[in-house]
N, C-alpha and C positions, 0 to 999 in steps of 0.2 A: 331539607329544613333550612339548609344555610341562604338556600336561593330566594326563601319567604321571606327575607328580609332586606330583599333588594329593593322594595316600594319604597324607602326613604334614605337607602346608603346611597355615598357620595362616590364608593369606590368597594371592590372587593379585592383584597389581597391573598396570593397563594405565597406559599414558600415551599417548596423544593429543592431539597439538597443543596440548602445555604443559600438560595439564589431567591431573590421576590419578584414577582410579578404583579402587575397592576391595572386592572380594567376599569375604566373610569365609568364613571355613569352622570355624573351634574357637578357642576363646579361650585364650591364652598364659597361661603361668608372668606372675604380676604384671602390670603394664602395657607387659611388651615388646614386644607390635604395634603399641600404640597409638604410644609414641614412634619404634621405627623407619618407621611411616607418618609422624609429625611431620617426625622428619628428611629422609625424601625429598620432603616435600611442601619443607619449606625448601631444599635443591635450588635446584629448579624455580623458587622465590623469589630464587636466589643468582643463578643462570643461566638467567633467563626466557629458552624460546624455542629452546632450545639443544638438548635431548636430542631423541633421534629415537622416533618412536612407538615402542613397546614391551610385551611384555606379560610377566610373571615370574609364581613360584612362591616364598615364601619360607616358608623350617620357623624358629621362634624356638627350638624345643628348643636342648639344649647340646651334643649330641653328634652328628656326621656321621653320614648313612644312606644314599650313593649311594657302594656299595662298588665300587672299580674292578675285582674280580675277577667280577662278576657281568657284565660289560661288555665282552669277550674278543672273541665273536666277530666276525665279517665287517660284522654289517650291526644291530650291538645297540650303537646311540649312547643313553648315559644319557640321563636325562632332566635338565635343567637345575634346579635347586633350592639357592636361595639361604639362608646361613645365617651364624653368626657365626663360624663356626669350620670347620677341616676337618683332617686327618690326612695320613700321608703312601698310607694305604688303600683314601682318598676320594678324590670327585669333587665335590663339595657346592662350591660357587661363594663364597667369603667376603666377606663385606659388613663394615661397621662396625657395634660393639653397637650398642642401644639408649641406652647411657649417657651417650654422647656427648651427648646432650641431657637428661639429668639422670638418676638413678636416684629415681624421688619413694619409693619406699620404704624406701628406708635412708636420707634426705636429701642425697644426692650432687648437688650441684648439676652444668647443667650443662659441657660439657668448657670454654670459654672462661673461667669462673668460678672452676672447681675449680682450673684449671692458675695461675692467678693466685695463689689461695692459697697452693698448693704454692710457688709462686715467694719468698713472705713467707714462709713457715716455712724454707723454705732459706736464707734471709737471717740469720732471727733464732737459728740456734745454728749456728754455720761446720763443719766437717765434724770438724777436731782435737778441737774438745769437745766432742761428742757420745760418748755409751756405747758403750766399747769392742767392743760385742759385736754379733749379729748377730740382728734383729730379725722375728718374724712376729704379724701377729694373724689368728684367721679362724673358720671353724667346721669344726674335723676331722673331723665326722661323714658328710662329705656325699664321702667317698674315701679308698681302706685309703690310699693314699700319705699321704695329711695323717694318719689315725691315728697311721703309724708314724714322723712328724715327730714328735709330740709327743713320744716318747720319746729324744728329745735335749736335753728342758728339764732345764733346773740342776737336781739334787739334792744331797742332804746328801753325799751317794758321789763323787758326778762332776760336771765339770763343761764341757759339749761348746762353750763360748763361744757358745750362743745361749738365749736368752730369747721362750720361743713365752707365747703370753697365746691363751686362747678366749673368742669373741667368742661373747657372750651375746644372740641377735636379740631373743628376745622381754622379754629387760629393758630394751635399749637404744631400741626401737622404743617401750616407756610413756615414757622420757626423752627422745626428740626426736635421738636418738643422737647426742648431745651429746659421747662417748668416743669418737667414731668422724669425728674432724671431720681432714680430708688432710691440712689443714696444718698440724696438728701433731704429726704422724706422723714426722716428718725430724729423730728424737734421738738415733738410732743410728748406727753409724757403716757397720753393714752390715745391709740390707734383705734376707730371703727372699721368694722366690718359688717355689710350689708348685701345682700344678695341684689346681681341686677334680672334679667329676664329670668335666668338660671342661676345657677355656683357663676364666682365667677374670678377668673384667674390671679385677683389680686390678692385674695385670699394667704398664698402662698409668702408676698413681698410683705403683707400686713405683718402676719406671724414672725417675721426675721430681724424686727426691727427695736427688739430689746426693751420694749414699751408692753402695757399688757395689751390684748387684745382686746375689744370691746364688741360681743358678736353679738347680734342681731338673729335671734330668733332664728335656725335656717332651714330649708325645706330640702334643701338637696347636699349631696354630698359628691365630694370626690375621691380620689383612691386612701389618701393620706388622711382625712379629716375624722375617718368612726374611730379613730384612736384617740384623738385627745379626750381629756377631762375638766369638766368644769372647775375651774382655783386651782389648777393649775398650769393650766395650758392659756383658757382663759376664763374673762367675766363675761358670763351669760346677760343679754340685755332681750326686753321681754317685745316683742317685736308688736303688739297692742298695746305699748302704755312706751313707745320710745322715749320721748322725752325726759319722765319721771326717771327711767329707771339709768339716762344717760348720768342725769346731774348724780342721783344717789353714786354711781359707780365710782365718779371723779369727785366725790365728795369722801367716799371710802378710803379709795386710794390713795389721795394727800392726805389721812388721817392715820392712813398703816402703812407709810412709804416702805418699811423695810420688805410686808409682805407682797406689796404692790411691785414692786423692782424686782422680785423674786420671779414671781408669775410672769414679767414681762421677760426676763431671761429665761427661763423655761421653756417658754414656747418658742425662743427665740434658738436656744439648742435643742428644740426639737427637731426644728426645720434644718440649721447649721450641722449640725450631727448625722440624726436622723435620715434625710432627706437631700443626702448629699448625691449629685447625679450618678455616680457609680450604683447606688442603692436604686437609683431610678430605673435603672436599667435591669437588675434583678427581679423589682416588681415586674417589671415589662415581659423577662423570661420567664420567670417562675408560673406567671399567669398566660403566656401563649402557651406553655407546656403544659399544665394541666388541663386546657383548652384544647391540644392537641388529643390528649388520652380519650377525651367524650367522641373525639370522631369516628365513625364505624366504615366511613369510606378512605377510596385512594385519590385524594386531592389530584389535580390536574390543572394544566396549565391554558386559561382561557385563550379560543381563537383569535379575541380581541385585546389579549395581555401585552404589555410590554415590561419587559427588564427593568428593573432599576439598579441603577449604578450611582454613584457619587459622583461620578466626575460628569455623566451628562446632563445630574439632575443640576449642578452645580452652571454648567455651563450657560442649563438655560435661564438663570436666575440673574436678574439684572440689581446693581446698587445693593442696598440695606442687604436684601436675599442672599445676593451672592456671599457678602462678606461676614454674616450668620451661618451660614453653613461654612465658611472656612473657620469661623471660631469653635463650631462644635462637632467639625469634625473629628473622628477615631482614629486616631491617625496609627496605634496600632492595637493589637487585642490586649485584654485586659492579664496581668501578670497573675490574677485568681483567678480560681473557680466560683459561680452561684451559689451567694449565700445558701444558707441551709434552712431552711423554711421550718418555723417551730410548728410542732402540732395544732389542728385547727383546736379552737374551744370546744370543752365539752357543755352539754347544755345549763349544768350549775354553774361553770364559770362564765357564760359568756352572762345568765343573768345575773351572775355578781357585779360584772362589770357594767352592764345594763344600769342597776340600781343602783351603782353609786354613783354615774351620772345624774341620774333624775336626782336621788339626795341632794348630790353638790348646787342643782340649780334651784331645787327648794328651798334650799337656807338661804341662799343668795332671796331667793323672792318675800323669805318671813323678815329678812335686816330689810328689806327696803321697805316693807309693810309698816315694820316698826317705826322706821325715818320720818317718812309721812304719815304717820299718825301721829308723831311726837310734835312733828311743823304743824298740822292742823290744830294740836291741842292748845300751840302758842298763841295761834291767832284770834 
């Protein structure tokens, strides 16, 4: 079953008594296999000894391919294939990106680094004085949704209280992406979030930034995100009526500063707190070990595997690369043990929690109903 999933993985990894192997099969968008092999090798560094043999299929693409409708019958078990992301259509097994351990191409340092920074740009302009409005930067080209964001940027006509900027890669990459630096990205007072092709990794820097989040309607998920709650984590924005329901938001917000500043720290120590790399890494074990237990075979080591080590992967890693894997390397094992994984939900609680999502973003949609019908009655 594991090997029916090799038509779209980029690589299939074993582990064997502490040690990973890796049989490549097509090479990734950028250096996304090579850091998320970085990161599981670090693992294994974190928790020498620990995980149980094993053998995977990972796809680095952005978008889920193991549709649950294809998967119906009696005796048709998907095949396992891991990725960064999934739907609620899919079956694709969600991992942590790549980024986690640095993005070397846009210079994202990696996530213990970057989160640091973000922490100091949150310090140095407090939430009150920051720009009233509601902030994105990115590239719209790569999804009609981010297209049809940008037509909620200020013009001379109208103005929907958000300020969208496009991000120029191939200018910013001659400069060392010097405009594109996290933390100092936390001057507004309200952060968008919009899906690009897929999820997409900025998700993560949006949330940290002490500001509320302003999300966009989303279609896909990643490991961290079916937890949060709508008014508290963040404001649900209705991904068919963006414009409308931008202005209402930041129109909300400067109106309930105390609850709007609230929300925006919340989420902000979700990620801070919550989503501190050490915890990254528990996800990472707690989920290749129960992923080990479904196995009914004796993993083995492909004729076409190689070892992975730190030092050679490191070796071959020139510039940005090189010097991302010295920042997030393990340099020794972790002084704990693996969190202790609380019981899954049972099926009343998971649709309590189920329900009070949809509640939270129903009231959000009857105040904005109310908003503009009040502005229509004025006119």
């Amino acid at each position: 079953m594991v090997e029916s999933a090799s038509r779209t993985a980029h690589f299939k990894l074993v582990i064997i008594n502490g040690k990973a192997y890796v049989e490549k099969y097509r090479k990734s968008i950028q250096t996304r296999d090579l850091f998320t092999l970085w990161g599981i090798v670090q693992l294994l560094r974190w928790y020498p000894g620990r995980l149980p043999d094993l053998e995977l299929m990972f796809d680095c693409n952005d978008r889920p391919v193991i549709r649950s409708k294809d998967f119906r019958g009696p005796n048709s078990g998907p095949p396992p294939l891991f990725r960064y992301c999934s739907d609620w259509q899919s079956l694709d097994i969600v991992f942590p990106d790549w980024s986690f351990w640095g993005w070397a191409e846009t210079n994202i340092r990696p996530w213990r680094k970057v989160i640091e920074e973000i922490k100091d740009g949150n310090q140095r302009t407090k939430w009150k004085d920051r720009v009233p409005f509601a902030y994105w930067k990115g590239n719209p080209h790569v999804a009609p949704t981010r297209a049809d964001l940008m037509k909620c940027n200020v013009t001379d006509q109208i103005d929907w209280n958000a300020r969208l900027f496009v991000q120029d890669w191939n200018k910013e990459s001659k400069e060392g992406f010097k405009e594109s630096n996290l933390g100092n990205q936390c001057t507004y007072r309200y952060k968008i979030y919009v899906e690009g092709w897929a999820w997409s990794v900025s998700e993560k820097y949006i949330l940290a930034c002490d500001s509320p989040t302003l999300l966009i309607t989303p279609r896909f998920h990643d490991f961290f995100t079916r937890g949060m709650v709508p008014l508290q984590h963040y404001w649900p924005i209705r991904d068919n009526n963006k414009c409308k329901s931008l202005k209402f938001a930041v129109e909300w917000g400067n109106n309930h500063t105390a609850k709007a500043e609230a929300m925006g720290k919340a989420s902000s120590d979700y990620i801070h707190d919550d989503m501190k790399m050490d915890y990254v890494y528990d996800y990472m074990f707690h989920l290749l070990s129960e992923y080990a237990k479904l196995q009914t075979f004796k993993p083995t080591i492909p004729e076409k595997a190689t070892e992975l080590c730190p030092e050679s992967m490191a070796c071959l890693a020139d510039g940005n690369w090189n010097h991302f894997m010295e920042e997030s390397l393990v340099k020794s094992p972790s002084d704990t043990i693996p969190c202790t994984m609380p019981p899954p939900y049972d099926p009343q609680s998971l649709k309590a929690f189920i329900d009070e999502k949809v509640k939270s973003t129903q009231q959000v949609e009857m105040w904005e109903n109310e908003y503009w019908d009040n502005i229509n009655k004025k006119q």
